[in-house]
C-alpha positions as semicolon CSV with decimal commas, in nm:
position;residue;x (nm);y (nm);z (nm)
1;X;1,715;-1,026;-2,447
2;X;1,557;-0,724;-2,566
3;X;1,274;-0,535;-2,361
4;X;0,982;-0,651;-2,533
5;X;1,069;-1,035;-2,533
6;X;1,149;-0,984;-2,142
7;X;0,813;-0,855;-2,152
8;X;0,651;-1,082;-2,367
9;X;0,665;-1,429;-2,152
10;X;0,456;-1,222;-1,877
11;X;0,167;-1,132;-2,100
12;X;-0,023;-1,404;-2,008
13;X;-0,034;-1,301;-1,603
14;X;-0,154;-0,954;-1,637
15;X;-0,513;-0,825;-1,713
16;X;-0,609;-0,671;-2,086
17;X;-0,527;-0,337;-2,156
18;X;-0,718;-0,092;-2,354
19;X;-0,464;-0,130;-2,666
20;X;-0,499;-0,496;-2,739
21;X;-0,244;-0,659;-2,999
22;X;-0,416;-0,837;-3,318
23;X;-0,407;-1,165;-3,126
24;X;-0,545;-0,993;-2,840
25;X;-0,308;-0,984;-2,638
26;X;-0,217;-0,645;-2,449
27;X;0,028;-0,390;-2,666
28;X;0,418;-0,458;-2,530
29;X;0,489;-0,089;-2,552
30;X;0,203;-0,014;-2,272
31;X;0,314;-0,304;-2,034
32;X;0,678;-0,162;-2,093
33;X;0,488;0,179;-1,946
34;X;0,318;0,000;-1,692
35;X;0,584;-0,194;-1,568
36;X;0,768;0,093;-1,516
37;X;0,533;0,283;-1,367
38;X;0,464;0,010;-1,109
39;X;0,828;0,017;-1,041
40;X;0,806;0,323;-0,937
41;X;0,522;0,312;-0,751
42;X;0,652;-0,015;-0,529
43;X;0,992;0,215;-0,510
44;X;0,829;0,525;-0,377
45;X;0,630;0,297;-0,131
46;X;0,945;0,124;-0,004
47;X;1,074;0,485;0,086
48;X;1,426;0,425;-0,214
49;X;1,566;0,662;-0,391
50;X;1,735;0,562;-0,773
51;X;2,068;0,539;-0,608
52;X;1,921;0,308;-0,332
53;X;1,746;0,061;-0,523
54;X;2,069;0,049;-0,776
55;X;2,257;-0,061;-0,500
56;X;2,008;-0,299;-0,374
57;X;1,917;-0,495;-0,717
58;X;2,270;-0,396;-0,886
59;X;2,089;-0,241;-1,197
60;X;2,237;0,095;-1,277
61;X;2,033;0,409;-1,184
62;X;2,004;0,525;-1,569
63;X;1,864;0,174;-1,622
64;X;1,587;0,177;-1,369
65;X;1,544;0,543;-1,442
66;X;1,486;0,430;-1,833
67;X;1,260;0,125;-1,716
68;X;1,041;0,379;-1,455
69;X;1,025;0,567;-1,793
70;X;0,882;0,257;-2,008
71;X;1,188;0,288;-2,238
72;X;1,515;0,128;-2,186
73;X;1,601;-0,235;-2,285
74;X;1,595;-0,422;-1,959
75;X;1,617;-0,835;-1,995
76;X;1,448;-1,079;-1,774
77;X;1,707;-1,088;-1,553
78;X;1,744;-0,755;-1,496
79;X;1,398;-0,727;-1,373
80;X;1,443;-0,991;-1,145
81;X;1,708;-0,807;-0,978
82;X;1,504;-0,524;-0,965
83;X;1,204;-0,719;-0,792
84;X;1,473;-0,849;-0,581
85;X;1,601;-0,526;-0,459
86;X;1,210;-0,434;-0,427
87;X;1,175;-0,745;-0,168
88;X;0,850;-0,820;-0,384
89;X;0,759;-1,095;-0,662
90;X;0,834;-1,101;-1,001
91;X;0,496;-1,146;-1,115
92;X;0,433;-0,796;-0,901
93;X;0,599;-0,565;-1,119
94;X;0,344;-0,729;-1,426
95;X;0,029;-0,614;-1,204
96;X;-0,125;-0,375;-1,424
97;X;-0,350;-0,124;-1,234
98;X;-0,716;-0,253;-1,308
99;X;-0,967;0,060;-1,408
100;X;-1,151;0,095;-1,057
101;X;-1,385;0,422;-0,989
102;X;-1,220;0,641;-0,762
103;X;-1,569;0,622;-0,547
104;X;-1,628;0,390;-0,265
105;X;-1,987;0,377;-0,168
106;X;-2,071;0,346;0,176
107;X;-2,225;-0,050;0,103
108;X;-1,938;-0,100;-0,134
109;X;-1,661;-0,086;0,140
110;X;-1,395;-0,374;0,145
111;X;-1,369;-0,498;0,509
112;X;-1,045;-0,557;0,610
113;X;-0,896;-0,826;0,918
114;X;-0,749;-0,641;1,223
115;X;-0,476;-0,807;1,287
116;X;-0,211;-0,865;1,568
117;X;-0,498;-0,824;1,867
118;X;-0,823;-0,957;1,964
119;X;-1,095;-0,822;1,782
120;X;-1,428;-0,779;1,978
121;X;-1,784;-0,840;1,852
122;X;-1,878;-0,540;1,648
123;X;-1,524;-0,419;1,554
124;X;-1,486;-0,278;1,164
125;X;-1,238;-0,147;0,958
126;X;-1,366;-0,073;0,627
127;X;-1,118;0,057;0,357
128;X;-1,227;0,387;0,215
129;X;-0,967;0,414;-0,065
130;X;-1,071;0,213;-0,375
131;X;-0,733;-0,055;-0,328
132;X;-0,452;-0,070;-0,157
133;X;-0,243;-0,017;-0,435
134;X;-0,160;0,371;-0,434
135;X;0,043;0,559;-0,192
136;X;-0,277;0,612;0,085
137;X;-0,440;0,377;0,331
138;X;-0,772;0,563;0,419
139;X;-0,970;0,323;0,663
140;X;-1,293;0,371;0,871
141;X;-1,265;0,246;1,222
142;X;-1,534;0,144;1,457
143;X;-1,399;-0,022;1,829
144;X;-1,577;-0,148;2,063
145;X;-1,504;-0,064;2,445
146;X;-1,232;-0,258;2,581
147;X;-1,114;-0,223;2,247
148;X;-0,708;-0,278;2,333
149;X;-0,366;-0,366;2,122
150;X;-0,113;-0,289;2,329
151;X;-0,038;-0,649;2,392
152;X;0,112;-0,644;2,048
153;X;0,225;-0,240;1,942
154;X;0,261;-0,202;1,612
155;X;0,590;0,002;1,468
156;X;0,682;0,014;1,071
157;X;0,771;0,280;0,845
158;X;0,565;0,590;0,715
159;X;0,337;0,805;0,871
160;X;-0,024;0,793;1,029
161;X;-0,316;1,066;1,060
162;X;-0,644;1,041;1,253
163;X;-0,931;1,192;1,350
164;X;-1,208;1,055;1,622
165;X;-1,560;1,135;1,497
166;X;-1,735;0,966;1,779
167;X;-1,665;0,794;2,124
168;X;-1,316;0,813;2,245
169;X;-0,997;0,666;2,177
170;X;-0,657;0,674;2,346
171;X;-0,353;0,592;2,090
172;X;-0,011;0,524;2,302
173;X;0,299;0,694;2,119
174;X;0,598;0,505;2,274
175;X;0,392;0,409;2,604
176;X;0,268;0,807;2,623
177;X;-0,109;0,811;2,629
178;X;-0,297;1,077;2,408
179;X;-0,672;1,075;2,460
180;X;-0,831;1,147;2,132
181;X;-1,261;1,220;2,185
182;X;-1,440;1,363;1,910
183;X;-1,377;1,587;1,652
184;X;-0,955;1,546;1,770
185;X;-0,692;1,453;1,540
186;X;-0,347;1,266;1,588
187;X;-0,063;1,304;1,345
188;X;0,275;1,084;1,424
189;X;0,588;0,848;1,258
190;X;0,471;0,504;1,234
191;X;0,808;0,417;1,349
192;X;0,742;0,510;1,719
193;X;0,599;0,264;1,921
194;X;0,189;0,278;1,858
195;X;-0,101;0,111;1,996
196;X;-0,494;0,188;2,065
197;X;-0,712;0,129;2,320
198;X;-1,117;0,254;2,347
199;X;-1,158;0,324;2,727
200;X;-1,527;0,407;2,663
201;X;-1,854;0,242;2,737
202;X;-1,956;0,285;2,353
203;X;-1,822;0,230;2,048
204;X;-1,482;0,474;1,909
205;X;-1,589;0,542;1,531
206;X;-1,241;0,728;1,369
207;X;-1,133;0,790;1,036
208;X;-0,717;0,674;0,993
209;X;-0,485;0,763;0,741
210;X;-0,161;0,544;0,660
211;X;0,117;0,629;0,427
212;X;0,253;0,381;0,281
213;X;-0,049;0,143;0,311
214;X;0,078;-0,117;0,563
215;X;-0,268;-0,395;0,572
């Protein structure tokens, strides 16, 4: 099966491009590109090198490198395999990146659910990257006191930043408390061990940085 009639049974679950085929459907040489490109992106985000995903999906490494590339001549089934050594869905790899501004006004901000703890009255976390799609999870965090997850730490791969801009905040590395009030900033590996707690009488207002986006 050649590349573009792997390609072409997905058309119909991705959005228009900006190079629209006669029938109006999107151009098969820039879904080959964005495919690829999205393979890379979901690669970089799950921390693989080439070799590694090879070895996971059992595609050769100058095949994915081609596909990454948008050139190659990958069949169905080889992009299967490669979703499969991805751990994502199929259909994920046709996700084309929709044109969003790079802006996020303050009104415009996509609440997100904490999860994995009770929330209190008055808790936010707004997402101040446009998606969730690229390789940074910028949030804006407000906690009320009490404010407490250690009853369920969180630990996954990657790496977090952040700074307190109001109110205080204690994050626990591995069970070791670090007291964060404002204007301090914590940088550490997501693997360790992490929870928060706000040990205040008024609400902890932080900015938080996650690489790879883990909501």
């Amino acid at each position: 099966m050649s590349q573009n009639t792997a390609l072409q049974g997905q058309v119909e679950t991705v959005h228009d491009t900006d190079a629209p085929m006669p029938d109006g459907r999107p151009d098969l040489d820039v879904l080959a590109a964005t495919v690829g490109l999205q393979i890379k992106a979901l690669r970089k985000q799950a921390g693989l090198t080439l070799d590694e995903l090879s070895r996971r999906s059992g595609i050769s490494t100058g095949l994915i490198s081609q596909v990454e590339r948008g050139k190659g001549n990958p069949s169905f089934t080889s992009l299967v395999q490669i979703a499969h050594g991805l751990d994502v869905p199929i259909g994920r790899l046709f996700h084309l990146v929709e044109q969003v501004s790079p802006v996020v006004r303050a009104h415009e901000r996509r609440s997100l659910e904490f999860h994995g703890s009770d929330v209190a009255d008055g808790d936010r976390f707004e997402l101040l990257t446009p998606s969730l799609n690229g390789a940074l999870e910028v949030l804006w965090v407000v906690t009320q006191p009490g404010h407490d997850t250690s009853a369920n730490p969180f630990r996954h791969n990657g790496e977090e930043f952040g700074i307190v801009l109001s109110g205080v905040k204690d994050v626990y590395l591995d069970g070791v408390r670090h007291r964060l009030e404002a204007g301090d900033s914590i940088t550490y590996s997501s693997s360790i061990p992490h929870w928060y707690v706000n040990p205040g009488d008024e609400p902890a207002t932080s900015i938080w940085v996650v690489t790879p986006p883990s909501w």
